[in-house]
VMD Tcl script that draws the C-alpha trace (Angstrom):
set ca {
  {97.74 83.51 38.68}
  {101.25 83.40 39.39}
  {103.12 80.04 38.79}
  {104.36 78.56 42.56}
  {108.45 79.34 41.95}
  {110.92 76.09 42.05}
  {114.56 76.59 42.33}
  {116.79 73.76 40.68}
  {120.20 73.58 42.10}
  {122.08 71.57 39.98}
  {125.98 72.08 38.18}
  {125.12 70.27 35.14}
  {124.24 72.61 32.38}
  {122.36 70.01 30.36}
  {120.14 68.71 33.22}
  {119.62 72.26 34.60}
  {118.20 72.42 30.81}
  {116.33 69.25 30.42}
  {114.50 70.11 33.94}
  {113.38 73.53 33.28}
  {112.03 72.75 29.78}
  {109.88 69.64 31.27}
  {108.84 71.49 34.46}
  {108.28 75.37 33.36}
  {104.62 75.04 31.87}
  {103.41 74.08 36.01}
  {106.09 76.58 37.85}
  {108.37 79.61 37.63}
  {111.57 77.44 37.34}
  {114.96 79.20 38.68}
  {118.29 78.27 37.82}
  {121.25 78.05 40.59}
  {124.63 76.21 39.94}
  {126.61 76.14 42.98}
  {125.59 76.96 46.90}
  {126.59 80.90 46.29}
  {123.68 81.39 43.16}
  {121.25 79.07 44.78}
  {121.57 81.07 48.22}
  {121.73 84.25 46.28}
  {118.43 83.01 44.75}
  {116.49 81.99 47.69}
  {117.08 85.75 49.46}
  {115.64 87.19 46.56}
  {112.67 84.86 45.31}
  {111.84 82.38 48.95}
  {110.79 79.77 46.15}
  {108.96 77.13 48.18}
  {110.28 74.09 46.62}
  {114.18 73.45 45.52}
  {115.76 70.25 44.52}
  {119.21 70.14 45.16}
  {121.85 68.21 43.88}
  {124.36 66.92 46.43}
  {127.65 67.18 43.90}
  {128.04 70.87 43.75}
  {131.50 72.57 43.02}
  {134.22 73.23 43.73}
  {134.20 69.45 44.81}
  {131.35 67.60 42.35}
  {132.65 64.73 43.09}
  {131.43 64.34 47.25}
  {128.77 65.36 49.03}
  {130.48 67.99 51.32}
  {129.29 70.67 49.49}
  {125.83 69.67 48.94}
  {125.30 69.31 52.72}
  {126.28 72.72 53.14}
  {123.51 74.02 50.55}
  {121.33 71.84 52.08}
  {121.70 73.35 55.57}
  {122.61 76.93 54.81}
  {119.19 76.66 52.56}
  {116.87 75.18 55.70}
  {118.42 78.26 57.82}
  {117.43 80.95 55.26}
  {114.32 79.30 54.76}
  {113.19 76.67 56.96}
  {109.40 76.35 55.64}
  {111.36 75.42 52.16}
  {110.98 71.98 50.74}
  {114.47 70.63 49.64}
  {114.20 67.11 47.19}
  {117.95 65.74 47.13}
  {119.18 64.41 43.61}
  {121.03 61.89 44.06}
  {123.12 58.42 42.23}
  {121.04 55.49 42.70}
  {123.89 53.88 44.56}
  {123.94 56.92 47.04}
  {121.27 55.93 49.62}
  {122.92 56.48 52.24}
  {123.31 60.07 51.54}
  {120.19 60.44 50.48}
  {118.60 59.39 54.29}
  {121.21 61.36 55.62}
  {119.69 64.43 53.74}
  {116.54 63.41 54.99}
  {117.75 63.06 58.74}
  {119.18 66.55 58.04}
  {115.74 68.43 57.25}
  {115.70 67.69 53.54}
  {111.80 66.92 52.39}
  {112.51 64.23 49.90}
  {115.01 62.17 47.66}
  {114.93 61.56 43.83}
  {117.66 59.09 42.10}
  {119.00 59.55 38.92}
  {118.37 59.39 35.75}
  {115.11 61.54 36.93}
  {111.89 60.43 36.09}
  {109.69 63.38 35.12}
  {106.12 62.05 35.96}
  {107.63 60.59 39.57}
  {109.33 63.69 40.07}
  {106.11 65.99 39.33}
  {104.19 64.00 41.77}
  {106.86 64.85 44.53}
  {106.80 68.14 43.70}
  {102.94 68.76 43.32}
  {103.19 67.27 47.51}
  {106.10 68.76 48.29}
  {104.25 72.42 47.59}
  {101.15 71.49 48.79}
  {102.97 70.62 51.89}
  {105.07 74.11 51.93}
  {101.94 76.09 51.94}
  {99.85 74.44 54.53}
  {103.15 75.27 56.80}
  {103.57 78.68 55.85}
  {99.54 78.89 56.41}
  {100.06 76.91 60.33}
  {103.16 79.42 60.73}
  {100.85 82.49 60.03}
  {98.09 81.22 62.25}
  {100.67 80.75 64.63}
  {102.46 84.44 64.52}
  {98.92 85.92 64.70}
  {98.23 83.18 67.93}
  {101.35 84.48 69.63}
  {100.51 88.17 68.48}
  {96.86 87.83 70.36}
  {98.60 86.17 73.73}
  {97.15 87.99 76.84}
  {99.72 88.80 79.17}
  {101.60 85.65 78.05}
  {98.29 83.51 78.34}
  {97.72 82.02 75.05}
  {94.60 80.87 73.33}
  {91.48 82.03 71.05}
  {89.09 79.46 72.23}
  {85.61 80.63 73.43}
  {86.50 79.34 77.19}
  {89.78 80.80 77.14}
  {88.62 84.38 76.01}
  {86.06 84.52 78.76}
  {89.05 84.19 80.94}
  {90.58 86.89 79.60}
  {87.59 89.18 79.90}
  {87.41 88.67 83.36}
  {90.81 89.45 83.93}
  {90.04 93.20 81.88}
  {87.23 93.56 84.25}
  {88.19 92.64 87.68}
  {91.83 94.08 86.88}
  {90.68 97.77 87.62}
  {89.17 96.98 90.96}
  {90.83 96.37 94.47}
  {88.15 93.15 95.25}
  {89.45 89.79 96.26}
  {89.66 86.72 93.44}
  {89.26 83.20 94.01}
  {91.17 81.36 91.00}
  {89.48 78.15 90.29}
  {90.93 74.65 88.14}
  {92.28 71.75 88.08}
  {96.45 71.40 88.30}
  {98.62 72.95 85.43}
  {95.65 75.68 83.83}
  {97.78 78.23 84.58}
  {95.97 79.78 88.05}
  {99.21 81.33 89.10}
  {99.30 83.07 85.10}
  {96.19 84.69 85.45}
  {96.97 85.80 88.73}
  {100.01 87.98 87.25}
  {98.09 88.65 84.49}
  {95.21 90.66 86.65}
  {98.31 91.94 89.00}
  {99.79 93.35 85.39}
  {96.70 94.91 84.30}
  {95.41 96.61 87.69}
  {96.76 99.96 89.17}
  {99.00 97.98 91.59}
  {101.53 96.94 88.45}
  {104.38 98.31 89.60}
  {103.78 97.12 93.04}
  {105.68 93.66 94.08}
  {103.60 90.35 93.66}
  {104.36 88.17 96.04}
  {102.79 84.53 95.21}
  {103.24 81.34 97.87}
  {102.69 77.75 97.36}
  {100.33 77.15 100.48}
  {100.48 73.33 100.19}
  {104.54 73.03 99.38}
  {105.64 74.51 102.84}
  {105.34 72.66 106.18}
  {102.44 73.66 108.12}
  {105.37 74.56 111.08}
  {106.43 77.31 108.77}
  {103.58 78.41 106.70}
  {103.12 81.12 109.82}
  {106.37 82.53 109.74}
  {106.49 82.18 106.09}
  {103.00 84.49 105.81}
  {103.13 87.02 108.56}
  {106.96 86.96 109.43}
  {108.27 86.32 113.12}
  {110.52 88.79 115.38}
  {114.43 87.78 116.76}
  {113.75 85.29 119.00}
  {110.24 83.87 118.61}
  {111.23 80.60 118.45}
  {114.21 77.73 117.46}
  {116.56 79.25 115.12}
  {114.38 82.98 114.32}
  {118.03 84.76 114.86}
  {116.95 87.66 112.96}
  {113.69 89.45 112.60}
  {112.03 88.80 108.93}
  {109.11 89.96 107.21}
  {106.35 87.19 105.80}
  {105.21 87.74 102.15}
  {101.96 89.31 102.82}
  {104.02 92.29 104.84}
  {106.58 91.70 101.52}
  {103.73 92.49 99.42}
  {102.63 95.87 100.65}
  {101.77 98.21 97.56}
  {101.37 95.01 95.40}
  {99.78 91.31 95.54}
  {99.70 88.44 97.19}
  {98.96 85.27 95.31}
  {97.89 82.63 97.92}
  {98.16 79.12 96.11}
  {96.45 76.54 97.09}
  {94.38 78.44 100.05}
  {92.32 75.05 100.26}
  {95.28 73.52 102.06}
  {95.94 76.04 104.97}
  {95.17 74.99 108.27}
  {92.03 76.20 110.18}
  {94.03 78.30 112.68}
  {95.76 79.71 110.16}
  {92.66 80.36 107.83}
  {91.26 82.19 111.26}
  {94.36 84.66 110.97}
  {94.03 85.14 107.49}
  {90.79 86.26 107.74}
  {91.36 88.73 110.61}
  {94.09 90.00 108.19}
  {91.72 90.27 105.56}
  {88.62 92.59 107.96}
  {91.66 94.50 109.79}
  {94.02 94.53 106.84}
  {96.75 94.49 109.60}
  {99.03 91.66 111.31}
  {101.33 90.78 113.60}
  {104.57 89.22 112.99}
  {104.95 85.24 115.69}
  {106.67 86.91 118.25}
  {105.71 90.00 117.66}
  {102.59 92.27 120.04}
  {103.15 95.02 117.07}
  {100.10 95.67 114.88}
  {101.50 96.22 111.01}
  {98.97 97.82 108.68}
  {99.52 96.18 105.12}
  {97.91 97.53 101.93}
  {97.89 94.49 99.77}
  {95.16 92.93 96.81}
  {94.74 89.38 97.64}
  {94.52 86.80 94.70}
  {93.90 83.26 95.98}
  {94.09 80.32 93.96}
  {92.59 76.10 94.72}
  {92.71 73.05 92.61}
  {90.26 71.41 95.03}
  {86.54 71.97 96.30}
  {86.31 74.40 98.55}
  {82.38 73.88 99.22}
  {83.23 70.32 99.91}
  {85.48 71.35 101.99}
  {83.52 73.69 103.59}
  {80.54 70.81 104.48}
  {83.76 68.57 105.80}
  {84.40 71.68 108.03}
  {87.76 71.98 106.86}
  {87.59 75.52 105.05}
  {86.10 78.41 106.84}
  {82.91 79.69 105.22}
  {83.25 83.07 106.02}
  {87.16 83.03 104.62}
  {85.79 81.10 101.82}
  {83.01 84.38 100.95}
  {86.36 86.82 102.31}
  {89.04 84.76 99.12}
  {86.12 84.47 97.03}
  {84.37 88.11 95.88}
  {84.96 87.52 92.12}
  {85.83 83.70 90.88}
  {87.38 83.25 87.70}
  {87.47 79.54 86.87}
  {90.21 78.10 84.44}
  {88.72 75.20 81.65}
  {90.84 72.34 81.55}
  {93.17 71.87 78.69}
  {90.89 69.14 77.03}
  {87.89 71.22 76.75}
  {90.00 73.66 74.81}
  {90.81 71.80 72.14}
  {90.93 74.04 69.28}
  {93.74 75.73 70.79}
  {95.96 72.51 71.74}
  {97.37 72.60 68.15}
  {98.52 76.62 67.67}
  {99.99 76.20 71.67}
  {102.16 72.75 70.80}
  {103.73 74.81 67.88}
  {104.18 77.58 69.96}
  {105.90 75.19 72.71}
  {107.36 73.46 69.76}
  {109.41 76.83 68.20}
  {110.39 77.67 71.68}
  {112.06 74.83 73.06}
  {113.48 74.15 69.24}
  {115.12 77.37 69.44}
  {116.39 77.27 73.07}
  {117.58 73.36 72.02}
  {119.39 74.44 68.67}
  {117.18 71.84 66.72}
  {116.02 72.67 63.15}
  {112.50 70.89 63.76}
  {109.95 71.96 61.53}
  {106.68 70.60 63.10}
  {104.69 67.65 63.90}
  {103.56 64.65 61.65}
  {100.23 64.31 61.04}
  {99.48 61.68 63.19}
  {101.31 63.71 66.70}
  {98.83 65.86 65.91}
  {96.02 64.18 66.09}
  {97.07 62.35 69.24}
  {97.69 65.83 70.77}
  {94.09 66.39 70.18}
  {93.40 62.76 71.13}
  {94.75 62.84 74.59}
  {93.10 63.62 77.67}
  {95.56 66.06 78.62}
  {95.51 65.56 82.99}
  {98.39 67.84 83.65}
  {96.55 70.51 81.29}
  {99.40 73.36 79.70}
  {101.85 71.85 82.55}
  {102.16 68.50 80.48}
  {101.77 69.96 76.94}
  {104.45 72.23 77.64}
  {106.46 69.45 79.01}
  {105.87 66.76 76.63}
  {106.44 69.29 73.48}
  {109.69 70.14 75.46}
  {110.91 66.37 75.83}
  {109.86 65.71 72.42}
  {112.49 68.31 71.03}
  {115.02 66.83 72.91}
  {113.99 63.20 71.96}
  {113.43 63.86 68.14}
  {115.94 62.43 65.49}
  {114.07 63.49 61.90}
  {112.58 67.40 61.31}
  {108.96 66.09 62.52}
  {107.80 65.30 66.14}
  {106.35 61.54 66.13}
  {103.66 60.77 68.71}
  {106.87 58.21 69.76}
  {108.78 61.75 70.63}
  {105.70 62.92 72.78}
  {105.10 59.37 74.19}
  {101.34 59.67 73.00}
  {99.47 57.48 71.23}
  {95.76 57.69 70.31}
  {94.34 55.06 72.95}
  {90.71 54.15 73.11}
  {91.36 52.75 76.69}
  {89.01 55.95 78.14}
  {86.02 53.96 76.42}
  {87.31 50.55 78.06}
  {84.65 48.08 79.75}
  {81.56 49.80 78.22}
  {79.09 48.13 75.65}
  {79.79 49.10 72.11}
  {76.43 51.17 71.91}
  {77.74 53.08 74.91}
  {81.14 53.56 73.76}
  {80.27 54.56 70.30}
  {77.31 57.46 71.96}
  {80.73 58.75 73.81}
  {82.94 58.94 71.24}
  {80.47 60.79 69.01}
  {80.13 63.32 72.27}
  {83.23 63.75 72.70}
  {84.12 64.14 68.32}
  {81.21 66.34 68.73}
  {81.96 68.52 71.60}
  {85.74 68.87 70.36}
  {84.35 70.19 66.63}
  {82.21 72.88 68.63}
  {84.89 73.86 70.82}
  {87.65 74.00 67.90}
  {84.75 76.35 65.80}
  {83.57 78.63 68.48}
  {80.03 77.05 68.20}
  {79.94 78.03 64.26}
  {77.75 74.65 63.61}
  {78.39 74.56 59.90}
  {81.92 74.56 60.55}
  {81.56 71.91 62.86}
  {79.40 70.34 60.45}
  {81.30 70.38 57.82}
  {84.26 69.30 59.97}
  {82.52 66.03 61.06}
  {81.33 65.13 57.53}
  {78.24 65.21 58.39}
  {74.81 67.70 57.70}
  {73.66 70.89 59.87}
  {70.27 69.13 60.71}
  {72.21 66.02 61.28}
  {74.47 67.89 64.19}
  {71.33 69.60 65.71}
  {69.78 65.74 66.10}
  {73.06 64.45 67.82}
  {72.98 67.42 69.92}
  {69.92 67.04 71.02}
  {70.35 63.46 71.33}
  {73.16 63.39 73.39}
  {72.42 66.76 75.39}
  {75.02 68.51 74.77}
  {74.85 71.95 74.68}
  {75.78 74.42 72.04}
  {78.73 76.40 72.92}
}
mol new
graphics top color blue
foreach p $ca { graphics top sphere $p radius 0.5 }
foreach p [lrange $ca 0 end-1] q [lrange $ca 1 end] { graphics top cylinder $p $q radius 0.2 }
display resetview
């Protein structure tokens, strides 16, 4: 097997020497004496590891050139672990490196053994990013129409989007607040023959009831205070195309009566207006509440509600998706990184786990914007659960008995393991520390279901 390839930046001949004779027999040790060889070297080999001397010429002396190593290196290769070699009286520097995106600091005269046991980490470390980058390439390569995710729940989304894309029939978008309803409504508008149609998508709950009217079906010059001109409402705007009705569950009941006759005539009139208009439009509707409910409370038309509702696709929260809160954050992560100019290279171990931790209310919404304020917020090359304002909080088990509180937990460790493997229960098994006939008894136990 090939030896994992360490590149020693260093303008001392003798300790270039001395550090490739002690270190060769464990890696493929590579040689670089000034910022030119060792970014010369890195193009050609991508060693995973390089320690790095700050005193490089032409100035040995400071530090100047050292930071510029360390920086042009990170941009060439930002998955590379970088160990600063430094004085002992040169701490400052040092943290300053670290601040910068450098992995580690050694002080001189170097230790061997301590130095191999930063190195043996500082690899392992390397390759479980280059493996999270991979995954996370190959997550972004298998996005649907700009949907990501490769969870069970997620991909039966998806599916239903392939199917009811080819048809003309009504869907009724179903979830709670931030699950991306208005994503999969593009994404079935992108997919269907009407693509190159307009979509048209309003926010039925963000507009004054007063306007909603106008703002659907469009009023005439004249129709009432301030209509100086005549102007066409969205679902005339969408003709050829889709409309995306957000939030149907809030219109009115008169103006759930209209829709509907637009929906059997497939013709309005504009408030004003005595005109029929024949429009030729798919309708995609979208609710984060009940409609049934509704519907008992007699405040949603049944027969609107069977009109919307032909095909419902519903949209699982972001908490029962758990295996894919991890490969979206990074995703998140690289874009707002790039768009911010910040050289931030992931999340510590313990923001991860308190992504997965978290209850997640605002679904993709928050993640997004959490992962988003968390570049912004971040001083060091790792997002802290401090930077996401997270912290794993057992307060969702509050005021219940300890037997109670432990028989959630384990439904909830156990639910998240199934979700994260796709149901594979020796993966979740082995995941939870714990035996396959062990799992099926919990299961069982605690009625949950296998995925």
């Amino acid at each position: 097997m090939d030896k994992p390839k360490l590149l020693i930046v260093e303008d001392d001949d003798s300790i270039r020497t001395q550090m490739k004779w002690a270190l060769a027999q464990e890696y493929e040790v590579l040689l670089a004496e000034d910022r030119a060889s060792a970014l010369e070297t890195i193009k050609k080999e991508r060693p995973a590891v390089v320690t790095l001397d700050l005193g490089l010429p032409p100035r040995p002396a400071e530090v100047e050139e050292g930071f510029n190593a360390l920086s042009d290196l990170l941009s060439l290769a930002p998955f590379t672990k970088v160990i600063i070699i430094t004085g002992r009286g040169d701490k400052e520097n040092a943290l300053k490196a670290i601040g910068q995106g450098a992995y580690d600091f050694f002080y001189k005269p170097i230790q061997i053994d301590e130095l191999k046991v930063v190195l043996k980490r500082a690899f392992s470390l390397s390759s479980l990013e280059r493996e999270h980058h991979e995954l996370q390439r190959k997550f972004g390569e298998e996005s649907f129409e700009g949907m990501l995710g490769t969870s069970l729940q997620i991909q039966e989304v998806f599916a239903a989007i392939r199917k009811v894309a080819t048809t003309d029939v009504p869907v009724l978008i179903t979830g709670e607040s931030g699950t991306g309803k208005e994503l999969t409504a593009r994404a079935i508008h992108r997919q269907g023959v009407r693509k190159d149609g307009p979509f048209e998508a309003i926010n039925c709950s963000a507009i004054p009831e007063t306007l909603l009217e106008s703002e659907l079906f469009g009023h005439e010059k004249g129709a009432f205070t301030g209509a100086h001109i005549q102007r066409k409402g969205r679902i005339e705007l969408s003709r050829g195309g889709t409309l995306f009705l957000d939030e149907i569950g809030e219109l009115s009941l008169a103006l759930q009566a209209k829709l509907l006759r637009f929906l059997q005539e497939h013709e309005i009139e504009r408030v004003g207006g005595r005109e029929k208009i024949s429009v030729d439009t798919r309708v995609i509707a979208a609710t984060n509440t009940d409609l049934k409910r509704r519907m008992t409370e007699g405040r949603f038309r049944e027969d609107l509600y069977y009109r919307v509702g032909v095909v419902t696709i519903f949209m699982p929260p972001l908490r029962e998706r758990v295996g894919d809160i991890p490969p979206m954050a990074k995703v998140f992560l690289q874009r707002y990184s790039s768009e911010n100019k910040k050289r931030i290279t992931g999340f510590t171990p313990q923001a991860l786990r308190a992504l997965e931790a978290h209850d997640w209310p605002g679904n993709i919404r928050e993640l997004e914007n959490r992962i988003k304020r968390a570049v912004i917020m971040a001083e060091g090359p790792k997002v802290s659960p401090e930077d996401l304002e997270l912290s794993i909080s057992v307060s969702k088990y509050g005021g219940r008995g300890l037997k109670e509180a432990r028989g959630s937990l384990e439904k909830d460790l156990i639910k998240r393991a199934l979700s994260k493997n796709k149901g594979n229960i020796t993966q979740a098994a082995a995941e939870l520390g714990i035996s396959r006939p062990t799992l099926y008894e919990l299961m069982e136990k605690l009625k949950i279901e296998r995925v």
